[in-house]
N, C-alpha and C positions, 0 to 999 in steps of 0.2 A: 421377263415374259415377252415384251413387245419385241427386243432383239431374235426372241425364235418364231417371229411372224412372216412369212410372205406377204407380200406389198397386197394383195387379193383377200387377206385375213385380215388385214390393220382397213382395209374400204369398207370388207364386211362390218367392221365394229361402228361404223361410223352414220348407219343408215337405220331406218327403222321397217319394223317387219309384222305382218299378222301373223297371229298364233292361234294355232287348234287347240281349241278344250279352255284360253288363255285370255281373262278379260281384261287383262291390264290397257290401260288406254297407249302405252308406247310401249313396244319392245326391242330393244337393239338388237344388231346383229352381233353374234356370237363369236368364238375361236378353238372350241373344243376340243381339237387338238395340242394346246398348250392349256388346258385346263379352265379359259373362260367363258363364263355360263350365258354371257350377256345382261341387259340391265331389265329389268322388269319397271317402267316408270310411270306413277300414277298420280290424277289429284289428291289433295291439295293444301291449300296452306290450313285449312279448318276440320280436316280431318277427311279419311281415306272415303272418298267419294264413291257413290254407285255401286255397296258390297254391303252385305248384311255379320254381323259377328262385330261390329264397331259403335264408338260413343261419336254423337254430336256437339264439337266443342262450340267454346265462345267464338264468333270473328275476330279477323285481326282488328275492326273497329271498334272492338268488344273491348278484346284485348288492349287497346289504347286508350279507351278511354280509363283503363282500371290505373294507369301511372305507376305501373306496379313491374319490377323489371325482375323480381325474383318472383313473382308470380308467372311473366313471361317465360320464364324457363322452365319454371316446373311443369306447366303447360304444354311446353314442347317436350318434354321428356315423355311424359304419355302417349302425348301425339306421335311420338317418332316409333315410341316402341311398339304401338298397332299397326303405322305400319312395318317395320318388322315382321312381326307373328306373320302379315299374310303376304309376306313376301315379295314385300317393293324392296327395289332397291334405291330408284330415288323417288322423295318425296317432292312434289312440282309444289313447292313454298317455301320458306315465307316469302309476301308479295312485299314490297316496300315503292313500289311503282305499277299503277297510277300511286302519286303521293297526294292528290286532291287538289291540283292546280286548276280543271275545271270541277266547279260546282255538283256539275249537273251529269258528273262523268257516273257511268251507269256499274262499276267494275269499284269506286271510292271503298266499300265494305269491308274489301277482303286485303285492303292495308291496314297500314298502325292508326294514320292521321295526319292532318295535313299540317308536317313541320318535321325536315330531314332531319332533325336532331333525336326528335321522340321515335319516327322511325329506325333512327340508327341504334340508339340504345336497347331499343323493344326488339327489333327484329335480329340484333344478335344475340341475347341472348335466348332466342327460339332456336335463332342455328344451334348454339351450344347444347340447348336439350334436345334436340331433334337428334343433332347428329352422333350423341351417345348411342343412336342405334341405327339413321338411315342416313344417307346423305340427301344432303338439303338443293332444292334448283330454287335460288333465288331470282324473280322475277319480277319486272319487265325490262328489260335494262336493253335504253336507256332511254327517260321522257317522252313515255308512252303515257299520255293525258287526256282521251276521250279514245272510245270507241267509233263516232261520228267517222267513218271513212279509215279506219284500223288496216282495211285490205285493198289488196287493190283488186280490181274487177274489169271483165273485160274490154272496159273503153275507160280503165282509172286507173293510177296511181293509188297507191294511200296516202294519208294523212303526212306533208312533211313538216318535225317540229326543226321549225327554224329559230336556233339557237346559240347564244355567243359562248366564248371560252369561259368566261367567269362565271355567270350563270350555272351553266352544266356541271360545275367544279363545285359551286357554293349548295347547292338545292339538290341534284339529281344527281351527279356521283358519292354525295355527301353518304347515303345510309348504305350504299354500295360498298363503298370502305371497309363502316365499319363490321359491317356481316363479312366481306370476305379475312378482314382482321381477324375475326372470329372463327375462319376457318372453312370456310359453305366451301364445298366441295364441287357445285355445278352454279351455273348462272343460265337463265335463259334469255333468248337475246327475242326484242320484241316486234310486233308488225308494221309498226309505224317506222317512215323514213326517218333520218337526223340528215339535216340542211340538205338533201334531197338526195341520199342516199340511204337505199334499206338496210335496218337495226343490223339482221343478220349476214349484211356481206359489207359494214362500214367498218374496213378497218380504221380510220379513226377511233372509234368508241372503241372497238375490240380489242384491235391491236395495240394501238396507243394509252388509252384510259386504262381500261381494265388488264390487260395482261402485262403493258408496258410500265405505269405508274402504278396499278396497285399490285403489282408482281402476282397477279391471278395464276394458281399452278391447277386449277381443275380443268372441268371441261366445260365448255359451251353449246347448248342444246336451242335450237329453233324453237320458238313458238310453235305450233299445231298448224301445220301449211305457212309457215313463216320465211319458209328460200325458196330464191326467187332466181340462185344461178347457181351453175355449176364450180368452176375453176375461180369465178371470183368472189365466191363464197370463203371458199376455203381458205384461198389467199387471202380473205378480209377479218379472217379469225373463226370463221364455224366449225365445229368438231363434229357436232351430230345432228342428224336435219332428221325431223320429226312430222308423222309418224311415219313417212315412207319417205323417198326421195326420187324422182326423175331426173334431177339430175346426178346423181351418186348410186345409181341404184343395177346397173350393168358394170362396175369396174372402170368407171371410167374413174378413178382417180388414182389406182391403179397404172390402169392405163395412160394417162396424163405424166406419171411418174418415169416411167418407161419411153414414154416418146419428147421428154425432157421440157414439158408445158407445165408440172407441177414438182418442185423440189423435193427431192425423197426424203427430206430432213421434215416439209412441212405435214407430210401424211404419219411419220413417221409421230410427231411432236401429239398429233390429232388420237393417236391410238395410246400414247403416252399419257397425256392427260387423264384419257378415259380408266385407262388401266391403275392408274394414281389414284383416281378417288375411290375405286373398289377397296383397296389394295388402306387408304387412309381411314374409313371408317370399320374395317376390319370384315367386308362382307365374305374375303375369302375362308371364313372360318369353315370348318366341317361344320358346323351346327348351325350355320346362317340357314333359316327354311329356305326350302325349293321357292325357282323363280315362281310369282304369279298362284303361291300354291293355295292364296284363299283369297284368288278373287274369278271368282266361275265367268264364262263367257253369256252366258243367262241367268240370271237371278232368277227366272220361274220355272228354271227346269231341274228336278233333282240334283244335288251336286252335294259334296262333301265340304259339310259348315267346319272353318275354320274360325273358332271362337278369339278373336283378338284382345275383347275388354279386359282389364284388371283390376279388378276390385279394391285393390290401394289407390284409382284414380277417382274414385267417388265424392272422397271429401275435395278433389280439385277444380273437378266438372264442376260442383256448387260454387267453390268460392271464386270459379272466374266469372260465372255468372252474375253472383253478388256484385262484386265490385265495380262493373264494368256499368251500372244502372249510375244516371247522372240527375240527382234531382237540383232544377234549377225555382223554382219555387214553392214555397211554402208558406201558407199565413199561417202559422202553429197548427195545424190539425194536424201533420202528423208528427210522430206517431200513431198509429188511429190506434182506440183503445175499447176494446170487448163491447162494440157497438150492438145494440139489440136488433136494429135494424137496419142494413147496405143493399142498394141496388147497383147490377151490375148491365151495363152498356156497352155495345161494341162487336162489329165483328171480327176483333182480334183475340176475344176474350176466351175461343173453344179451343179446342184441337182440331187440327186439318180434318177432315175427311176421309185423307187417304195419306198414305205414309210411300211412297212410289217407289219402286226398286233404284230408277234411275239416280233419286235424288237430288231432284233439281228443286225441289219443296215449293214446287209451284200446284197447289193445290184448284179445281176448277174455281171459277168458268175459266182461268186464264191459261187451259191447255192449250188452247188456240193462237194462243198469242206465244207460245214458246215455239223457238226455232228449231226448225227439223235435226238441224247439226244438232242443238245440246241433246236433243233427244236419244240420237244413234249414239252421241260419241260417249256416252255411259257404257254401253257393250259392246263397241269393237273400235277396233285402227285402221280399219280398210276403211278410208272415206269417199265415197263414192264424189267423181267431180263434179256433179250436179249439186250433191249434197254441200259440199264447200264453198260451191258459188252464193248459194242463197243463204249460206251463214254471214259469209263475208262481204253480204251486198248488205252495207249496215247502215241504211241513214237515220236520220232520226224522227221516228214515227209519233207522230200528233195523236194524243189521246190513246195512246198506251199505256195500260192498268200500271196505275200508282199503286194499288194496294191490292190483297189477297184475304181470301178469305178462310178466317183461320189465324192463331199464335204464331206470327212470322217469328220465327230462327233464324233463317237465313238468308243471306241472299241466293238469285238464280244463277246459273251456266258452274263454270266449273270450278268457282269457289264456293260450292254450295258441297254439305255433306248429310249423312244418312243418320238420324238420331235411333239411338236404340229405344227411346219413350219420349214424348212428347209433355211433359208438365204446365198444361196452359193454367193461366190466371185462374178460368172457373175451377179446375179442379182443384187448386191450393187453395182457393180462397173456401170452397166445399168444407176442405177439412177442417180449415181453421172455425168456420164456424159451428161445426159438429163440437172441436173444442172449447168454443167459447158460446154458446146457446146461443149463436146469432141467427135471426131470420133470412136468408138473401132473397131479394126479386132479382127477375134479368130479362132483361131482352135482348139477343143478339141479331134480330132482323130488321130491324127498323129503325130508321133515318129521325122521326118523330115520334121516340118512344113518348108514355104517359109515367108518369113518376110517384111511386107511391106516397104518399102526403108523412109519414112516418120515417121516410129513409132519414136514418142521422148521418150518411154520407152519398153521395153517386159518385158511383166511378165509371171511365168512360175509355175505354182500348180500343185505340186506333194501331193502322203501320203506313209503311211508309217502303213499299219493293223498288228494286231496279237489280237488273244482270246483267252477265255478260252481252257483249253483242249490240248492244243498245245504250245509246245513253237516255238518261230521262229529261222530261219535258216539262217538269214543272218541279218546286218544290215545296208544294200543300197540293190536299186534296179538296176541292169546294165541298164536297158530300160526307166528307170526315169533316172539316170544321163547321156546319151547317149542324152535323149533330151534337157536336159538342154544344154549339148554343143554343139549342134545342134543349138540353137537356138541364146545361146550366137555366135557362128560365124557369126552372123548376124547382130546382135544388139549390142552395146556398152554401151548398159543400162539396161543389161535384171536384171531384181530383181526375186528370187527363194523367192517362201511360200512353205513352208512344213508342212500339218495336222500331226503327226507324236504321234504313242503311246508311242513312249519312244526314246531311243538314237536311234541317224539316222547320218551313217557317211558322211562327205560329201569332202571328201577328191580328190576323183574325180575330181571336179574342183572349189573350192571354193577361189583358188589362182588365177583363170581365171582373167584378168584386166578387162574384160566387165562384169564379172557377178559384179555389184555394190551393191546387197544388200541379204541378208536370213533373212529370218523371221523361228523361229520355233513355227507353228501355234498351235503347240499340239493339242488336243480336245474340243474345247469350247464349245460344244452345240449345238440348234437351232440357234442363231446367229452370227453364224460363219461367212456370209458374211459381215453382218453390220459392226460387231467386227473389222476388218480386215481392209475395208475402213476408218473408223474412224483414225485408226492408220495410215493408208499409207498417208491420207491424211491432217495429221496433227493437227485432231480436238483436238487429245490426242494425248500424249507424250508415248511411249512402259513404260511399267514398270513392265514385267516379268523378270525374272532371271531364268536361268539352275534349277533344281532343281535334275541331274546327270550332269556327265561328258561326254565328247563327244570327245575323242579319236582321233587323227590322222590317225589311222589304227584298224580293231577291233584287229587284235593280240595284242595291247598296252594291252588291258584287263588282258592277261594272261589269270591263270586255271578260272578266273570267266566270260571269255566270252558266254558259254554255257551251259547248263547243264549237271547232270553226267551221265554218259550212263553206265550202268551196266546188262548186258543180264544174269547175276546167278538170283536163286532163291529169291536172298534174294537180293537186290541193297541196296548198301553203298554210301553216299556221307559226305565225313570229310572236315569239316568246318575249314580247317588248316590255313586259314589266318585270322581265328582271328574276332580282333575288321576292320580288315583293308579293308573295302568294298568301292567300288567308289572312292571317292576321297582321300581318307587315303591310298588307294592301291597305287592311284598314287603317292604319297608323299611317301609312304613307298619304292615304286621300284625307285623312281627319276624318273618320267616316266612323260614327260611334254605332256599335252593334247590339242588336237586345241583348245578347248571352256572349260575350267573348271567351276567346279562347282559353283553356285552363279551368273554365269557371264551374261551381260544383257543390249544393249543400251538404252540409250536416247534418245529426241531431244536434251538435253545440257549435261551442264559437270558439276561437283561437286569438291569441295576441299574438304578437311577433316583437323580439327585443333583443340587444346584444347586437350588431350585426359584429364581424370582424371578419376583417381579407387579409390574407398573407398571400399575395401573389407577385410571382417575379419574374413573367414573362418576356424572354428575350427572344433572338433567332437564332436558333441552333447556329452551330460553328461550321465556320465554310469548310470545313474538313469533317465535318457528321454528314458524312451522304449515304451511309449505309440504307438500305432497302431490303424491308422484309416482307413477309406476306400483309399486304394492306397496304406498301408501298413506305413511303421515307419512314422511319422509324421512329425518329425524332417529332415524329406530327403527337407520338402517341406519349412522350414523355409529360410526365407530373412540370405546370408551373406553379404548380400552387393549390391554395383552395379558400372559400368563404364558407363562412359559418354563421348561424344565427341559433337564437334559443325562441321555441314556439312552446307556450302556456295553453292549456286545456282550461278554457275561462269559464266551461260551462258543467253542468250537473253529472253529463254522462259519458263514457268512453267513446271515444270516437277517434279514427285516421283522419289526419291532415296529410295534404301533398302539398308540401311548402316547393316553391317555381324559380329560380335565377333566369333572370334575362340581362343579356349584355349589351351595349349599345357601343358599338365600335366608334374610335376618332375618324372614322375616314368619312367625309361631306354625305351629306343624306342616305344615313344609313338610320334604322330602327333598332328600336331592341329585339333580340334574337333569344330563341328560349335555349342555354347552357348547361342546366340543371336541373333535378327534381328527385324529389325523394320524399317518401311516403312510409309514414310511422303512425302506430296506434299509440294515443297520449291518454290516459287517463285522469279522470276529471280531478280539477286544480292540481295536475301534475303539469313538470317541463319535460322536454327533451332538445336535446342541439343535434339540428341539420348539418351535415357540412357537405358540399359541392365540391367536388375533384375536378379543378381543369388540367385540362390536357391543353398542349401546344395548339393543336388542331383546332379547338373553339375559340382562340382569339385571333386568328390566322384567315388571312383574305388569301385567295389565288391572283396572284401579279401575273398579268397576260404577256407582261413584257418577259420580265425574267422567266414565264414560263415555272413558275415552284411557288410553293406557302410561304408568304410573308406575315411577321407578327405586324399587326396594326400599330403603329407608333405613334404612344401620343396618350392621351384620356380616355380611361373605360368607363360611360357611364353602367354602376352595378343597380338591379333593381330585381327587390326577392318578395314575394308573396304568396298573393293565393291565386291569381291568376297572372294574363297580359295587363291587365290595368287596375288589379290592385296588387298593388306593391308598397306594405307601409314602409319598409325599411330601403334606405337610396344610400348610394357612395360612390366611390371612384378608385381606381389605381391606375398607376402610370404604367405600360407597356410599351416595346420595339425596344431597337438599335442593338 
């Protein structure tokens, strides 16, 4: 097809365009003459954004915290197939970057979790269900870690991540791999500079990283006003500059081709790409729907409902819900059991208000506080310049609402999506005690509720918001934990749920003796209340885990609690700790955390016994250099694997997510999370875990030699229930 293009057809494909009647938030240019339609491209990684006929899934922090990597794909498989029905062609997710190396980064939600390993496994396999029906724009690539100064503005650069070879190889190309291993068809390149060159015209990253070492064959798509040049864009690896382009947008690449400034091989490679990932998930079918055909340019103006949902995705919607809730304590009260009388606290415990076409689920007072941009860029791609500026003039604003009012699902800006029903806690907890003849009180407006002197439980819903565009400013709210101990001085059984987009400290009062339990409810979706009930009430057993660390203090963080504030021309941020982000910092500092990473109750308890390794990791043969998609081939070969056997010690069925962490020979290095795997054990039943390594997880990047080296020398092995409990420990020799 590209061979019967005109140099003016293959420019056209490469820019983006507004469309009449056509709400997709990107649309490329076309080639209609040889039969292509162009690409219809919309959010997002949580589900098709800003269109009514669609479900509101879990987040990816949803999704990460569930440990659950066959849930990850079934996940995507729905997701991908709605959008389908309405006619994307690509879907702009899964995110795997931010990976949550700043704290307080305002976008953390709509990743897996902060650890390129758990990103790499989770977010492949969302590409693999996604792209059974859309192709996937994996994003932000590459070491895009705060919103603080994301763009640049007219007397600023953006943000530049200043960072070494090894680093960028070991943490931030790490989940890049293995999504493109898996096949992702687009990447999108991000608005932050690397070592003070912009994402989308470095060819370093581009050129070299991604298309050169991981043999990337799709296309590459700008961020949303992400290029920033003409000719040495394109030269630096960009295929499609989004949603319009100034500099691409009259033939001037084209033109550039013709007056011998741009190689006709590289415009040609640019329409090549694009044309490949159509061509790869099968959109040229006859029966792929019309571009854009169900996503109207006004959600309030008459328009033809294109119904997406599928009703075989229902039981899935629930259980990513479920699983994704992380309870980290419990004095035994729960289960709660057919209480006569609960009262219910919080404003997070109703349903929003208002359900917004936009879908940015920012429910009031905080319309005021949402940026003009997220608001337009729900129904159109013509972004007016003004409008762009004031998005991307992003610093970070003091006393910006922590919280919303209403059953957070989501996060804000363009990882947020449109729930077909909202299931808050009140409404589930309503029915359950219609089933169980229970009394409920509540108050959901008051800071210093009064406490009925009978309640045999209080429960107390808090959240925890941050969007795009902003990073946040704090992590607690004084006015959410002021009412929790408010309320615990009343009750001696008050339980705290927290909806929360990422770390949420709770140090305030989480040593209270009457607060008896936290839930961290993260984002699950449209049924967030079912979700919740189920759990509280023992139908299911919790079987989320942390997917970060959660601090005693935010100062524990150190330099990575915020992001970096640089008011010169040019903003710097160096990447000086390294491989050491989350829980490797904490281990690197000795800095012991309330909730470490991994960490996650039950209703019962587990042993761990058996361990045994059969690993036999060497370095591929200096004659294995084959390179496939994902890059050296040999990263992805089997050396082995560990096994253990986990005991259900307790009364009732319940998932474990039993954890491998490795701890490499080479001088100060931590343990590294290698494995995981998540089984339902029924009580005084066993099952055995076993962990698959791959070449690639005991494998450093040598800056000298430039390739994956096996670590030589002693692996300390370490397998449990989190980062720092790990009852079973060993060793194996690896290298030479």
């Amino acid at each position: 097809m590209v061979g019967k293009m005109t140099l003016v057809e293959m420019n056209n494909l490469t820019i983006g365009f507004s469309g009449e009647g056509n709400g997709c938030v990107g649309l490329s240019g076309s080639a209609p003459r040889v039969g292509f339609p162009g690409f219809c491209l919309q959010d997002a990684g949580n589900g098709v954004r800003a269109v009514d006929g669609v479900n509101a899934y879990a987040s990816g922090v949803h999704a990460g915290a569930s440990f659950n990597p066959d849930l990850a794909y079934t996940r995507g498989q729905f997701l991908g197939a709605e959008f389908k029905r309405k006619g994307v062609n690509v879907a702009l997710g899964p995110v795997v970057q931010p990976i949550g190396r700043v704290v307080e980064n305002g976008r953390n939600f709509e990743g897996f979790g902060a650890d390129p390993y758990l990103q790499g496994v989770l977010g492949a396999q969302t590409v693999q269900g996604m792209q059974e029906s859309v192709i996937t724009s994996v994003k932000h690539f590459i070491a895009y870690e705060q919103e603080t100064n994301r763009n640049p503005t007219t007397n600023q650069s953006s943000t530049s991540a200043n960072i070494d070879d090894q680093t960028i190889h070991e943490v931030y190309l790490w989940p890049f791999q293995d999504l493109i291993y898996a096949g992702a068809g687009c990447v999108m390149c991000s608005y932050n500079r690397i070592n003070n060159t912009y994402a989308c015209e470095n060819s370093k990253t581009q050129n070299g990283l991604l298309k050169g070492e991981l043999n990337f064959q799709g296309f590459i798509v700008s961020d949303w006003g992400g290029q920033h040049s003409g000719i040495p864009s394109a030269d630096g690896g960009l295929d499609m500059a989004m949603p319009s382009s100034f500099y691409w947008n009259n033939n001037q690449l084209a033109n550039s081709v013709v007056n011998g400034t741009l190689n006709d091989t590289r415009l040609t490679d640019m329409a090549t790409r694009i044309i490949a990932a159509w061509y790869q998930i099968g959109e040229d079918a006859a029966d792929y729907p019309p571009l854009g055909i169900g996503i109207p340019d006004d959600l309030d103006s008459p328009h033809t409902f294109v119904n997406a949902r599928d009703p075989a995705a229902q039981p899935i919607l629930l259980q990513q819900a479920v699983e994704g809730h992380v309870l980290v304590k419990n004095t035994g009260v729960l289960p709660i059991q057919k209480p006569s009388v609960i009262s219910l606290f919080g404003y997070d415990a109703y349903t929003t208000t208002v359900n917004p076409p936009g879908g940015n689920s920012v429910p009031p007072p905080l319309e005021n506080y949402v940026n003009t941009f997220l608001q337009e860029y729900s129904q159109t791609v013509d972004i007016s310049q003004d409008i762009l500026t004031n998005f991307t003039d992003n610093l970070p604003i003091p006393n910006y609402p922590e919280t919303v009012l209403g059953t957070l699902t989501v996060g804000g800006g363009s990882g947020a999506n449109n729930p077909a029903y909202i299931s808050a806690p009140y409404d589930a907890f309503q029915d359950r005690a219609y089933q169980d003849g229970t009394q409920i009180f509540w108050d959901f407006s008051s800071y210093s509720p009064s406490v009925v002197g009978s309640s045999e439980a209080c429960l107390v819903f808090l959240n925890e918001y941050s969007t795009e565009g902003r990073d946040r400013w704090s992590l607690a709210d004084p006015s959410s934990d002021q009412l929790v101990t408010n309320v615990a001085s009343q009750c001696n059984n008050t339980m705290v749920i927290i909806h929360n987009v990422g770390i949420r400290i709770v140090d305030a009062w989480i040593d209270n003796p009457n607060i008896t339990a936290l839930v961290y409810a993260h984002l699950p979706g449209q049924d967030a209340g079912r979700s919740l009930v189920q759990l509280l009430y023992g139908e299911v057993s919790p079987s989320g885990r942390l997917p970060y660390t959660v601090a005693k203090q935010a100062s524990d963080y150190g330099s990575l609690l915020g992001p970096c504030v640089d008011n010169s021309t040019s903003p710097q941020c160096d990447f000086n700790e390294g491989v050491n982000i989350d829980y490797r910092s904490f281990l690197a500092r000795n800095v012991t955390p309330r909730f470490e990473f991994g960490y996650g109750l039950t209703y019962s308890n587990f042993s761990y016994s058996a361990l045994s390794i059969n690993v036999a990791a060497t370095n591929a043969s200096s004659n294995d250099t084959a390179v496939g998609i994902g890059g050296q081939t040999s990263l992805f070969d089997s050396v082995g694997s560990i096994s253990v056997t986990v005991t259900n010690t307790g009364t009732v069925s319940a998932a474990e997510v039993a954890q491998l962490y490795l701890q490499s020979p080479r001088g100060n290095q931590t343990r590294a999370l290698r494995g995981f795997q998540k089984q339902t054990i029924g009580a005084a039943a066993s099952s055995q875990f076993t962990f698959n390594l791959r070449r690639k997880d005991v494998s450093y990047w040598d800056v000298i030699l430039q390739q994956w080296v096996v670590s030589s020398g002693t692996f300390q092995v370490y397998v449990g229930k989190s980062v720092l409990e790990t009852p079973l420990k060993g060793t194996f020799q690896a290298g030479a």
